[in-house]
N, C-alpha and C positions, 0 to 999 in steps of 0.2 A: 269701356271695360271697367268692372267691376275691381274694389282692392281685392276683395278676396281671391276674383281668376285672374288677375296680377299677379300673386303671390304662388299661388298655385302652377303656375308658368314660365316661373322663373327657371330658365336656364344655366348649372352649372358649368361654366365652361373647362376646360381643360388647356394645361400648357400646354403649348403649341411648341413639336420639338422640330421645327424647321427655322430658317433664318427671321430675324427680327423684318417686322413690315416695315417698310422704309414710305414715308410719307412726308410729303412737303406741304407749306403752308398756303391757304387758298388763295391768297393774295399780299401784294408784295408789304403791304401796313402792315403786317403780323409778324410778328420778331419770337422765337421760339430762343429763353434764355437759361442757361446753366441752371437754374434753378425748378425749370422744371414751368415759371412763369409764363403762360402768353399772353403779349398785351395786343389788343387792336384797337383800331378806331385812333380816339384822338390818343397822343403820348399824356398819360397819367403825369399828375403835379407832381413835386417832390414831396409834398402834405399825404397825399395817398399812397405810393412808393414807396416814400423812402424810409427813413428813423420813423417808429412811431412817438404821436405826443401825450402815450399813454401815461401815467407816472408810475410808479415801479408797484404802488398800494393797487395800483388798478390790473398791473399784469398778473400780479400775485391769486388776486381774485379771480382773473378768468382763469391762468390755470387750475386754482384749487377748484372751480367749475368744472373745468375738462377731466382733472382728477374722477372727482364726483358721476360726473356722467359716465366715465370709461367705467367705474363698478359700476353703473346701473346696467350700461349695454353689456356688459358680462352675466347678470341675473336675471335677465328679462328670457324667457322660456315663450312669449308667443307672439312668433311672428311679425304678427298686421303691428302692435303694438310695439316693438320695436323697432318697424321700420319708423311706425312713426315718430319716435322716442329720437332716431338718429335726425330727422329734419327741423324737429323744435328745438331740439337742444344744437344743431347749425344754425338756425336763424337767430336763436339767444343770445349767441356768443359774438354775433356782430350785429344786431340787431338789425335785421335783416327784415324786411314789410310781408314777400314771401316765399315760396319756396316750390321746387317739386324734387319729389323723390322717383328716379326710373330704373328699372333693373331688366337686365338682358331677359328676354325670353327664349320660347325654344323655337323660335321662328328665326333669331337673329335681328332682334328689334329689340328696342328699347318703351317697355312697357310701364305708362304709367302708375305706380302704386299711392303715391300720394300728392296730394297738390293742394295748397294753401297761402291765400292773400290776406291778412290779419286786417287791413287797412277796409278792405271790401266785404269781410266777415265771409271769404267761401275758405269752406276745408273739404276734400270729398276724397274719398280712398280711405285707407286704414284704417282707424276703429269705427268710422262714422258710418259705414255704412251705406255711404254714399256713393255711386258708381261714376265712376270718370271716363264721359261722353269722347275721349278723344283718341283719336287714332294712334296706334306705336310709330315711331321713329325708327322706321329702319336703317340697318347697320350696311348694310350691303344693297347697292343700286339695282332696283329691278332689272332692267334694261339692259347697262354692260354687265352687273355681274362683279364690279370693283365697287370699294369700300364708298361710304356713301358720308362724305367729310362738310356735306352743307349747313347740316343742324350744329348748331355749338355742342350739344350733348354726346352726339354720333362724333363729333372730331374729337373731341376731349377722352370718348372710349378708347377709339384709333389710335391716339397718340400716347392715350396714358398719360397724360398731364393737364396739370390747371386751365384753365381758361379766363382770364380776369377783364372786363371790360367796361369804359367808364361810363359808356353811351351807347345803348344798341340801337337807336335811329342815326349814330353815325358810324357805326361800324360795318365795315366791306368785308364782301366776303362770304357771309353765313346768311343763312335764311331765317329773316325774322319774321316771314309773313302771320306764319298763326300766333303769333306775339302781339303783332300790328293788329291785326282781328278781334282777338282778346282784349286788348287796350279802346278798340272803337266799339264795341259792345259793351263794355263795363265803365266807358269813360275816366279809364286808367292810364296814367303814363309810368311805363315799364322805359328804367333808363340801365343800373348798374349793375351788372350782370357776376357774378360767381358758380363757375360750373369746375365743380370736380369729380374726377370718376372715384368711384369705390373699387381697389386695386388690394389685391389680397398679397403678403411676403412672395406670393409667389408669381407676380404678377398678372396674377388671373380677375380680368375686371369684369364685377357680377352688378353693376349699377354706378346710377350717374348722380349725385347732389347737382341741384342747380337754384342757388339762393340770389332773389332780385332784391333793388332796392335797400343799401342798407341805410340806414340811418343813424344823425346822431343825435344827441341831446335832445334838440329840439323838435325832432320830425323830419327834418330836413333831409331829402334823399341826398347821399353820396357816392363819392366810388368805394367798393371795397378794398380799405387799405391795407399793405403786404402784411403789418400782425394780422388784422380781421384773417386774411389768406393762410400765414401759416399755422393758426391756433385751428380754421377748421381744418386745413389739409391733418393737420394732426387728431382730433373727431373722425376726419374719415378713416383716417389708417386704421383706428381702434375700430370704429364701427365694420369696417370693411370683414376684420376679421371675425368681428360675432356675426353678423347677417350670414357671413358666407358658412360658420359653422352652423347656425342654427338653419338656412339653408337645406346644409347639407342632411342634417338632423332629420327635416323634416321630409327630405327625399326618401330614408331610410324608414320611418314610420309609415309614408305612403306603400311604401314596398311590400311593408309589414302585413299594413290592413289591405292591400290588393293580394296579397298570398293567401292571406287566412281567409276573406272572401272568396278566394278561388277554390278554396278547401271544402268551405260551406256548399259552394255553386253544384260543386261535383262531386257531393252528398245528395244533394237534392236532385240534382241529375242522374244518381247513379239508381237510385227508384222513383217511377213515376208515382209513386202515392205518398213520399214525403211533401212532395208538391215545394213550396215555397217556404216552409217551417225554418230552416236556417235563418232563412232574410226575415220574418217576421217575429219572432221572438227576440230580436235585440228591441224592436222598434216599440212594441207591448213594455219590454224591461224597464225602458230608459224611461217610458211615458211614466210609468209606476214612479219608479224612482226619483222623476223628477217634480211627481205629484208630491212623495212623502217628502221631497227636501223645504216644499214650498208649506208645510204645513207650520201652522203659526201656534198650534197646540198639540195637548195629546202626548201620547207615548214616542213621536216623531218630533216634537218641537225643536228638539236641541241637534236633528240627525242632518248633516250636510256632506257632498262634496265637493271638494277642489277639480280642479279642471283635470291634474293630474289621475284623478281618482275616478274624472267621467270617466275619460281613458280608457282605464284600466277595466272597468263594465262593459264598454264598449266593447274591448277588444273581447274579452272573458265569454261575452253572450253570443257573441257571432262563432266563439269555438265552443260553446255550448255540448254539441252530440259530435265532435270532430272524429271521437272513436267510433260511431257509425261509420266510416269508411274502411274498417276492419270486417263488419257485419255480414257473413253470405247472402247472396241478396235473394236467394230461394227461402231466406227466412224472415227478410225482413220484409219481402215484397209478399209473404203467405197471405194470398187472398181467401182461400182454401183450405180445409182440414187437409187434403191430400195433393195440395202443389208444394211441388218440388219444382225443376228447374220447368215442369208441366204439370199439367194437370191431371193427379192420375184417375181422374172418376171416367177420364175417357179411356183406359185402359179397366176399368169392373162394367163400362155399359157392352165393351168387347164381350166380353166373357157371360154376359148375362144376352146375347145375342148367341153364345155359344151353347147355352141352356137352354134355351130357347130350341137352336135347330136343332141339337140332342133330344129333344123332347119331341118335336117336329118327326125326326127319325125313329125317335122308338116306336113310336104313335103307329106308324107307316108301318114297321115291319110287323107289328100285331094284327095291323091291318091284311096282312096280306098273308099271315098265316093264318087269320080268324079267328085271333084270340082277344075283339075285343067289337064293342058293337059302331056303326058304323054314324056319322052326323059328327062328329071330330067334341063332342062335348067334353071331354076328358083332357083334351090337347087345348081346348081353349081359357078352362079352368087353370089349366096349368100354364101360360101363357100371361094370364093377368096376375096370377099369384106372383111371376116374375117380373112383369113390371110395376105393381106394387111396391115390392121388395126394392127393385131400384130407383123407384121416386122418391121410397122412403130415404135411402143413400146418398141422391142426391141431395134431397133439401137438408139431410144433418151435415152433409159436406161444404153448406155455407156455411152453417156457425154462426145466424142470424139471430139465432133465442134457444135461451139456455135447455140444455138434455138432459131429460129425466133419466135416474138409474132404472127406469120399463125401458125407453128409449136405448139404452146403451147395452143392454140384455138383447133386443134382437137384433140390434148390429153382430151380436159374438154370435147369434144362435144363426143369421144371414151369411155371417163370414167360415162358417163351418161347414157348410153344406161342399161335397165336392163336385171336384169337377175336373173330369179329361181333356187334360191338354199337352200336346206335346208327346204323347205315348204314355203320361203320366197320369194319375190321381192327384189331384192335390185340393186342398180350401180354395174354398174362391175367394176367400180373402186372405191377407195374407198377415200375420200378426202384428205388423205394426202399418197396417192400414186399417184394423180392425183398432188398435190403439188411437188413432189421429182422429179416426171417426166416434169417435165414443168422447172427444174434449167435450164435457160440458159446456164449457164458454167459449168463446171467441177461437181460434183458428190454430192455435198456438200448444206445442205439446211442453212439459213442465222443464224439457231438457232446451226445449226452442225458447222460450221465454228467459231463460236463463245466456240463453246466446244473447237475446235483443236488449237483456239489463246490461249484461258485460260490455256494452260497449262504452257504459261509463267507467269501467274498470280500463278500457282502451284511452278512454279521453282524458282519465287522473294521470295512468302512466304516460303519457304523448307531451303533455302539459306542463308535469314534474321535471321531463327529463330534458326541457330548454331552458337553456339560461337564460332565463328573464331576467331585464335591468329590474332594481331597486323599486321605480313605480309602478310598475307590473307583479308584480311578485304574488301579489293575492288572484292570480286569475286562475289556477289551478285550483283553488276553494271555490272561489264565484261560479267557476262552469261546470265544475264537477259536482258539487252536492245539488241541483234540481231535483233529484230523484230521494233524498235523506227527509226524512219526516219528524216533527216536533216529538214525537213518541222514543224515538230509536227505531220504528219497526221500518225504515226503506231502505235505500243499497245505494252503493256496493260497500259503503262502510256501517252500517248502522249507526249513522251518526243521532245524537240526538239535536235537533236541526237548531233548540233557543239557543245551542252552543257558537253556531254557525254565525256569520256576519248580517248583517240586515240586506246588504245589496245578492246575497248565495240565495236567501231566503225571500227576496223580490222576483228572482228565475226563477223559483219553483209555483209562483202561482201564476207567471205569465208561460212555462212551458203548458202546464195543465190547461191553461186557457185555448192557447191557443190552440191543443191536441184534442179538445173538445169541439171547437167550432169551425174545426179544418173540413175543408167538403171535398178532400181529393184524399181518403186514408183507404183500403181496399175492403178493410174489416167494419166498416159501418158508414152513417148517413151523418154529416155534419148536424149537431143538434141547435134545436134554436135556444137565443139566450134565455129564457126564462130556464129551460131544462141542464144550462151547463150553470147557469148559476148556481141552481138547486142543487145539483152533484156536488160543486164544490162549498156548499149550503155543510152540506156533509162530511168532506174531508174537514171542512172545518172543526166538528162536533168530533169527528174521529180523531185529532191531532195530526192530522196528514201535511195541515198545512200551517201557517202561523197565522192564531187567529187575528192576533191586532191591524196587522198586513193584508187582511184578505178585508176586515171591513172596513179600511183603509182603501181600498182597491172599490169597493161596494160605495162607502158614504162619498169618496171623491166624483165617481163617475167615471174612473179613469177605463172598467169594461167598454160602458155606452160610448164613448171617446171611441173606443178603438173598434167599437164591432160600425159605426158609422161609415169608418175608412175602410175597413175591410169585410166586412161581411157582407152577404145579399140581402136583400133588404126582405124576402119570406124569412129572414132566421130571425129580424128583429122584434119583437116582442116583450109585454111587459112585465117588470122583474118585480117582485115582492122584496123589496128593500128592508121593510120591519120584519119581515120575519125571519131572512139574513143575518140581521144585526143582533136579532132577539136570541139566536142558537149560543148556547153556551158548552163551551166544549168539553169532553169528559174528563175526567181526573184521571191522573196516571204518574207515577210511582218516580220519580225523579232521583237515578243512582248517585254514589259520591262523583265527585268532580275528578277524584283521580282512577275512577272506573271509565268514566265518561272520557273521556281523555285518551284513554286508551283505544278507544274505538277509532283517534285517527291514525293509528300508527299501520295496520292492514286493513284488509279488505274480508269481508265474509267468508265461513266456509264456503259457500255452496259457489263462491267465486275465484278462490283461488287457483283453481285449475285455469283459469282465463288472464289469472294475475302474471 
């Protein structure tokens, strides 16, 4: 098992509000003493035991050590790295050869998170990276179902106290076998044993220290004597208390980012043509971002963040469009000039079937009083004229290429025509079907477009109104201006964007990216990269986007990067890089700073009704 799903698995336990576990020692050499001591095997010297023959310059030093370390283990904010901060700084303090660190999982096992022999140069768990091959220690015996007190680590959690031992090839009792194993494969003699649980005030034990081997002066293995004991029993107490807060910490952030992913999920779930766009725009973000922190020049040399400040992007990008969950989806899912909760072009091929038999009918009855000549040529002219008329309907009702104002003159001159229905006269079109079909562009009427911006207007309010801690604070800027452009001219503040942060203004050209090259939108055809480069070729030259960012984006690779992992491989194609980089963008009017400023305090006219 890996450190990192070590740490990730860590089990918070809970007091237990039933009687204290009463447990006995596993054999009759183990002496369990007021102090909290157990000794087994051979009876420790009075050299190990007893007075130590520290001199007073030297106890002074370890405490002002243990001092020293209690601040670090209170400032350390990450995890792996404090775990493993508490087992080097135990094996310093007695000089100890080596060591492992284990902490309860959610199995009821003792999982190892770090383990280290100084002597044999292995360290593997914690920052290293390194995954540790060895099975948990569990707490509870498969078989009966009662506490499982074999392992020295599993007893010492059990009982809540030390375990000190001078010799583990003569100690009875405990099972040393994967020790002995260890020791015949690495050609190591593991003798003096120190295992203490990590026991929180409140009794709640989230991990075990278990330092072998100490040593003195000379290299010399010894036993761990009672200072060595209680200088780290007092390391663990302080440690017990950070791991188990940052722990807890980090159980709370999990919750965090599994909420807000579940936010995103059933966003993307709630229309099948969002597709995947939540989960893929943090992943573009962070690539960006983590391209311009790595830049060694340029207008980015000097721009970094802190791990806190990944964070805080991270979390920011995954709530990104969170106010699309406000969005009716008859507008966000409009494949169609005229879908609403359906399609209503199957309600005008109705009524153009009802012209049709009308026409069919009157034909007939001229027929049959001789008022007209007979071969139906009249009735069949009239028949193509009307499906004409509704081919023509329906292809402007995709909204696949732009409508000419001829085009949008005989939809009004189609939708005026009447027609008997119901006992009634009325247009066959209806005025605001005669309005949807007449959009020039895409799908969307100027009052519907305005629903699908507002949902940035939903994502600033939703975002503003939690109390974010301290290193979060900036995520309602990072997720909320994607759509604010270097000019002033985007929404829902008119912000002007070079005002905005570099990580707000990195979401805005990986949103656009990746809303260009999405192949599951309903209103078009994912484009290949050459042509969504060139688009954003454009935004650049317009101020839509920030240019140093965008050839930043272009000179790093960091597009080709991401369209390799995500795209199909007909969309890849190759991109004109010079002449990208050659667009110079237009000039444009840059107001005072305290005009500019004002633009964050609301949101646009044409949004406030949504505010």
């Amino acid at each position: 098992m890996g450190s990192e799903g070590a740490v990730r698995n860590v089990a918070i336990p809970r007091p237990s509000s039933g009687p204290p576990l009463s447990l006995r020692c596993p054999n009759k050499s183990c002496r369990v003493r007021n102090s909290g001591i157990v000794e087994t095997g051979k009876q420790l010297s009075p050299a190990s035991v007893g007075e130590s023959s520290e001199t007073l310059e030297q106890r002074l030093e370890r405490f002002e050590l243990l001092y020293r370390v209690g601040i670090a283990l209170s400032a350390e904010h990450n995890t792996e790295r404090l775990i493993e901060m508490i087992l080097v700084e135990a094996q310093k303090l007695c000089n100890a050869d080596g060591g492992t660190l284990y902490l309860v999982n959610e199995s009821k096992a003792l999982s190892f998170a770090i383990l280290r022999t100084d002597s044999l140069d292995v360290a593997l768990g914690g920052t290293t990276g390194k995954p540790i091959q060895l099975p948990p220690i569990p707490l509870v015996d498969a078989a009966t179902g009662s506490p499982n007190k074999k392992n020295v680590a599993s007893y010492a959690t059990w009982l809540k106290q030390s375990v000190n031992i001078e010799d583990a090839y003569d100690a009875k009792g405990f099972d040393f076998s994967g020790m002995k194993a260890f020791d015949a494969r690495n050609h190591y003699r593991s003798k003096s044993f120190l295992t203490i649980p990590l026991a929180t005030n409140e009794g709640i034990v989230i991990g075990v220290i278990q330092l072998i081997n100490a040593r003195d002066d000379n290299g010399t293995v010894k036993a761990f004597s009672r200072e060595n004991q209680r200088v780290v029993e007092a390391l663990c107490s302080q440690a017990a208390i950070a791991l188990y807060n940052r722990l807890l910490l980090d159980d709370q952030r999990r919750l965090l980012e599994s909420f807000i992913k579940l936010i995103a999920s059933a966003i993307d779930a709630k229309s099948p043509y969002t597709g995947a766009h939540c989960e893929r725009v943090p992943i573009l973000t962070e690539m960006l971002a983590r391209s311009v922190c790595d830049a060694n020049d340029g207008p980015f040399a000097d721009f970094a963040l802190n791990e806190e400040e990944w964070y805080e992007l991270h979390i920011a990008a995954w709530l990104h469009d969170c106010g699309k969950i406000t969005t009716p989806v008859h507008v966000m899912d409009k494949a169609t000039k005229l879908e609403t909760i359906s399609d209503r072009i199957d309600s005008v091929r109705a009524r153009f079937e009802i012209l049709k038999r009308d026409a069919e009918i009157a034909f007939l009855k001229r027929q049959l009083s001789g008022d007209t000549q007979p071969g139906g040529a009249e009735l069949r002219a009239e028949h193509e004229r009307l499906d004409a008329d509704l081919a023509f309907l329906e292809t402007s009702n995709v909204g696949g290429e732009f409508l000419s104002p001829e085009k949008q003159a005989r939809i009004v001159e189609i939708g005026a025509r009447r027609i008997e229905f119901g006992g009634q006269s009325r247009p066959l079109l209806s005025e605001d079907e005669v309005a949807n079909l007449s959009i020039s562009r895409g799908t969307l009427l100027p009052t519907e477009r305005l629903i699908i911006n507002g949902h940035m207007v939903q994502t600033i309010k939703m975002l503003e109104s939690l109390p974010f801690p301290q290193n979060l604070r900036r995520v309602p800027e990072y997720a909320g201006g994607h759509h604010e452009k270097m000019d002033g001219t985007g929404y829902p503040k008119g912000l002007f964007a070079g005002d905005m942060s570099i990580p707000a203004r990195i979401m805005a050209i990986a949103d656009v990216f990746e809303a260009l090259t999405a192949d599951d939108r309903p209103y078009k055809k994912a484009k290949k990269l050459s042509e969504t480069m060139r688009i954003m070729g454009f935004m650049k030259r317009d101020n839509h986007l920030d240019a140093q960012l965008f050839d930043h984006f272009v000179r790093a690779g960091v597009y080709l990067d991401y369209a390799k992992r995500f795209l199909a491989p007909t969309l890849i194609d190759d991109v004109d890089v010079g002449a990208l980089l050659a667009i110079e963008p237009k000039a444009f009017e840059l107001p005072e700073r305290e005009a500019r400023l004002r633009r964050w305090q609301g949101f646009l006219d044409e949004y406030l009704d949504g505010a």
